[in-house]
Structure formats: C-alpha cells, structure tokens
VOGU-3710 file (C-alpha; in Angstrom, 3 decimals, decimal comma):
1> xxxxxxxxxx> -12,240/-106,859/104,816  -10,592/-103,863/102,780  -7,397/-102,332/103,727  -9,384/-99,232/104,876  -11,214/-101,021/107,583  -8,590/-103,229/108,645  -6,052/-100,027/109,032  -9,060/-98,603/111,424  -9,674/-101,701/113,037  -6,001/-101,973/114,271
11> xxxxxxxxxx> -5,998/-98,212/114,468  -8,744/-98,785/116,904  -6,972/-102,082/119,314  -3,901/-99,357/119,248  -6,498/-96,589/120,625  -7,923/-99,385/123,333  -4,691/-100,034/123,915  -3,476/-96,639/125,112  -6,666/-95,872/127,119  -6,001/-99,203/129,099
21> xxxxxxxxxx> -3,011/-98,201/130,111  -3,933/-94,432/130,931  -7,292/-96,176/133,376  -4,847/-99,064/134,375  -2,313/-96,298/135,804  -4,384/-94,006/137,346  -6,546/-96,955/139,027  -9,923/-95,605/137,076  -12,986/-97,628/135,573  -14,332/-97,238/132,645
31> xxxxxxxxxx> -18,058/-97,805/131,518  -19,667/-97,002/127,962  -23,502/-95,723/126,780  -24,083/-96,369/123,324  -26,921/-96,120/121,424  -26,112/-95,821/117,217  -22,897/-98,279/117,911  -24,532/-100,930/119,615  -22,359/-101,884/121,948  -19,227/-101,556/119,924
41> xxxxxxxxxx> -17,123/-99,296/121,909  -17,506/-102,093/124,950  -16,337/-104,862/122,518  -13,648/-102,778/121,235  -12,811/-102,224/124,278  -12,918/-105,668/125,924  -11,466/-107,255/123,002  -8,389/-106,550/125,056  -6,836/-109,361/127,156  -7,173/-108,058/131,021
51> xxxxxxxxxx> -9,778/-105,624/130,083  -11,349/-106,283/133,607  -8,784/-104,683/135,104  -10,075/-100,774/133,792  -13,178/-101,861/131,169  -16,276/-101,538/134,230  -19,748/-102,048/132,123  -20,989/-100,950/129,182  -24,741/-100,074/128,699  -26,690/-100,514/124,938
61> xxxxxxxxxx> -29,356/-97,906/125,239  -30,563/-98,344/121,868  -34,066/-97,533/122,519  -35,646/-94,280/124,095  -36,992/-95,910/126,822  -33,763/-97,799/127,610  -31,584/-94,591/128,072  -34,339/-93,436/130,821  -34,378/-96,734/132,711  -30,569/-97,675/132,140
71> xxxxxxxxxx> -29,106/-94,165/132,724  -31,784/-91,644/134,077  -31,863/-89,592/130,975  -35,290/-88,161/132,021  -38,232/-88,353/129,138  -38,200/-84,589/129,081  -35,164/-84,127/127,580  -35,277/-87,241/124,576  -38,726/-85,068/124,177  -37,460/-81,780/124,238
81> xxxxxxxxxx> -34,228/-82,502/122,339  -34,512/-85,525/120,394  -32,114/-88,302/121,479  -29,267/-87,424/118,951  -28,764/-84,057/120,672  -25,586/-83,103/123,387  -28,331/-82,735/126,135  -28,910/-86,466/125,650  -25,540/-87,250/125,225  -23,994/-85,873/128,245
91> xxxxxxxxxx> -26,875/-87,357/130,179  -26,257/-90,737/128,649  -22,045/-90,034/129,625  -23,352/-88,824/133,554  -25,966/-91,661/133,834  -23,107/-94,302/132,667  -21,214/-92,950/135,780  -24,275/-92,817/138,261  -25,424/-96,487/137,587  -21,725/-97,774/137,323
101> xxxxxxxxxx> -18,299/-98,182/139,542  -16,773/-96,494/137,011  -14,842/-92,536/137,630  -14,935/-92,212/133,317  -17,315/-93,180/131,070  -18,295/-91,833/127,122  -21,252/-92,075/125,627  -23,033/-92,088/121,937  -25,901/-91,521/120,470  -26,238/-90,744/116,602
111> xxxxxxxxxx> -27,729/-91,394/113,040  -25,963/-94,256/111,521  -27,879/-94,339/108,476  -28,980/-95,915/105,970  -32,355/-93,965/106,934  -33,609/-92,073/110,009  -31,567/-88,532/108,942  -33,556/-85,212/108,584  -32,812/-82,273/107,907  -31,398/-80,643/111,210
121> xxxxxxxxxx> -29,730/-84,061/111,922  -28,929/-85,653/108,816  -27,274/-89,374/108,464  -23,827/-89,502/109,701  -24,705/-87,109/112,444  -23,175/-87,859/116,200  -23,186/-86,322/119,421  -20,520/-87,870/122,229  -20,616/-87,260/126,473  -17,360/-87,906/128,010
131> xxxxxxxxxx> -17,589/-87,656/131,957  -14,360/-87,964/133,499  -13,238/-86,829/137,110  -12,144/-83,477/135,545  -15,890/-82,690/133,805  -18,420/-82,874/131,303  -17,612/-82,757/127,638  -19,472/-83,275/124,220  -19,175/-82,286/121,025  -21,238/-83,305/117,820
141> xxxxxxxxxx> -19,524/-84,784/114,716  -21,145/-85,661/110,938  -19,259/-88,495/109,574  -19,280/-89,775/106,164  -20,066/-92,898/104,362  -22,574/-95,799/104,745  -24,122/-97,548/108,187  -20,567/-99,427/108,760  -18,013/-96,706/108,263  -19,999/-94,350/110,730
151> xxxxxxxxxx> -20,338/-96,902/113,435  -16,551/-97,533/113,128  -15,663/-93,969/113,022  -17,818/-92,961/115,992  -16,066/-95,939/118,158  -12,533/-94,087/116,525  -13,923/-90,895/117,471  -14,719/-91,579/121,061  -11,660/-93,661/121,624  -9,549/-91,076/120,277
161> xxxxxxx> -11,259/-87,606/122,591  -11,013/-90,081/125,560  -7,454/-90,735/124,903  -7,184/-86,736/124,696  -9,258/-86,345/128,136  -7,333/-88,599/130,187  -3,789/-87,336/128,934
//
C-alpha cells in the first residue's frame, strides 16, 4: 500500500472516529446510500469497534433500479437527471432516512472511472446528499486520479462534510 493511501486510510478511521462520537453523543443513527463506492463508506464506517451503537444500515444502490426499490428515488428523476446528478443524490440521502431508523444519513452517487465519463459528467465526477435533522445538503465534487483514489476520496469527502454537518 503506498504512503499516500495509507495516510488516507488512517485519515479516514480518524474521520469515523469523530463522527462516532458526534452520533454516539447526541443519541443519532446513522445509515449510508452509495452507489460509485460500493458500500465503502458502511465498511469504513463499521470497521469501528461498537459501531452498532450509531452505524444503523447502509444501502449499495449500485444499479438504477436498486436506488428506486431500496430508497424511492422515483424513475423520473434517474430519467430526467441521470443518476450522477444532486436531484438523485439528495433523494438517495432522504430515501436512506425513510427506509432506515436512522435521524442522519449521506449518500453517493458518481463516476469512478476508468470509463462511463462524458462530457457534462466526466470521470471523477461526484454528487453527495447529506440529510441530517437540521436539512438537506449536496454539493458535487470532480476528483482526480484513477478508479481507487476517487472511491477513497469520495468516502474522505463524505466523512469529512458529515463531520462539518453534525458540529
């Protein structure tokens, strides 16, 4: 593993970390949608010992028709949109909540490359949901690099605005 990914990786347990406490003291749940990260914001995040205590569910809507039967994102709007879009995303982020125990959850859905870019939404390209008892947020980020390094900087990336959100 280089230095690079190991500094993220324990960058990232230190992120977990910090959110577990936030959802531990204020009693919350947490649950995740993920579509270009597969799951790895959940493992990330249960990777911590006790994890039960604030880590809820986690859903891998990889495919189209997954987000619409795991999380209600109607087929109108993955039509109208495309599913990397923030109309998706905060759907995916207030479907997580809806089908879930949890009072926060963040979601992802993105182009993690190698192929599958275009032109409006090239590789690296990633919109996030964050519901949270305060609101609705998303914002769209293009990150860098190959299939690995934008996986592992989404799961940063939505660890880190969570952090932000709950604070």
């Amino acid at each position: 593993m280089s230095e690079s990914l190991l500094n993220q990786e324990l960058s990232t347990k230190h992120l977990c970390g910090i959110v577990a406490d936030l959802l531990s003291k204020k009693q919350w749940m947490l649950a995740t949608a993920e579509s270009c990260t597969g799951g790895l914001i959940a493992a990330a995040c249960t990777d911590l010992a006790g994890s039960s205590l604030w880590f809820e569910r986690g859903f891998v809507t990889y495919s189209n028709a997954a987000k619409t039967e795991l999380l209600a994102v109607p087929t109108e709007l993955i039509a109208q949109h495309g599913a990397v879009s923030e109309p998706v995303a905060r759907a995916m982020a207030s479907g997580a909540l809806a089908h879930s125990h949890a009072q926060v959850a963040v979601a992802v859905t993105g182009v993690a490359g190698p192929s599958g870019g275009s032109a409006d939404k090239p590789v690296g390209t990633v919109w996030f949901g964050w519901a949270t008892p305060t609101g609705l947020f998303s914002e769209c980020q293009h990150f860098a690099g190959d299939r690995a390094a934008v996986r592992a900087a989404t799961v940063q990336h939505a660890l880190t605005r969570l952090l932000a959100l709950l604070t």
